[in-house]
C-alpha positions in Angstrom: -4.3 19.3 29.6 -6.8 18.8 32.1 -6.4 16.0 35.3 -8.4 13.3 33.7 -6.7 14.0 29.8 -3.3 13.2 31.9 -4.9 10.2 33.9 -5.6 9.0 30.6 -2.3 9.2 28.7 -0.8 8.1 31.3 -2.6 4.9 31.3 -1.9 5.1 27.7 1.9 5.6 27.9 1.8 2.7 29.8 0.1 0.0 27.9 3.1 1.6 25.3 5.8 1.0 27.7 5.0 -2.2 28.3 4.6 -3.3 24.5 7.9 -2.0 23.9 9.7 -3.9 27.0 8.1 -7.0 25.8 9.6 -6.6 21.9 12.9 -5.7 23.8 13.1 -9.4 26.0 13.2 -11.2 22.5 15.1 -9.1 20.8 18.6 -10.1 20.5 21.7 -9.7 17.9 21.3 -13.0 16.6 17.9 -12.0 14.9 18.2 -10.2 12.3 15.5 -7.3 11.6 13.1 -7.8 8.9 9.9 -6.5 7.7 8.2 -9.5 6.3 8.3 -13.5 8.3 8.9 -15.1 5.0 12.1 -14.2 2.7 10.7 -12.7 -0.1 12.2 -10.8 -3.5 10.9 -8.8 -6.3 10.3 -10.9 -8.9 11.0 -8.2 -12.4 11.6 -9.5 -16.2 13.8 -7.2 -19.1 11.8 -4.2 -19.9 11.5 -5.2 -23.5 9.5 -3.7 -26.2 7.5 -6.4 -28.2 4.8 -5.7 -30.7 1.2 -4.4 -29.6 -2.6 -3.6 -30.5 -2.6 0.1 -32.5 -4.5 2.6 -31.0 -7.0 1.6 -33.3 -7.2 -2.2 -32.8 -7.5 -1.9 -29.3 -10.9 0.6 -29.7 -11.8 -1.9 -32.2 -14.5 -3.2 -29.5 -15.4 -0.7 -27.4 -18.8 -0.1 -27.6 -18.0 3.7 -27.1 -14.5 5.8 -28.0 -14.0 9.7 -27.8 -10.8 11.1 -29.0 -8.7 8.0 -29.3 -10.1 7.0 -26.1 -12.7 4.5 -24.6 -15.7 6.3 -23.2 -16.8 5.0 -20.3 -20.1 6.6 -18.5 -19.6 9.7 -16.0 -20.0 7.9 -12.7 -18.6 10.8 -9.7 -21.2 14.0 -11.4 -17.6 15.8 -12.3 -17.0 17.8 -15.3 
């Protein structure tokens, strides 16, 4: 690395240093570590399987269906 490249990590290592110090003042063992300010949870219901649209109903309205399949215009030039 040249002078100036070290001059500037250096600067850079720095600015790091000093973020890091300032996260370790506040930190202490009474607060626990989390990854989100609000308590949150994954909100999931039963996998069940309930009736649904045939392959056929749901086509029913497409203006345009290939193969069992909507067809939808080519919009990225791909084959």
């Amino acid at each position: 690395m040249t002078d100036s490249e070290l001059d500037h990590l250096a600067t850079e290592m720095d600015v790091i240093l000093n973020a890091v110090a300032r996260v370790q003042e506040v930190a202490t063992s009474e607060i626990k570590p989390t990854s989100h300010p609000v308590p949150i949870s994954n909100v999931t219901r039963s996998d069940v399987v309930v009736p649904s649209l045939t392959p056929e109903q749901a086509l029913s309205g497409a203006p345009a269906k290939e193969d069992g399949r909507f067809r939808v215009p080519q919009i990225l030039g791909e084959e």
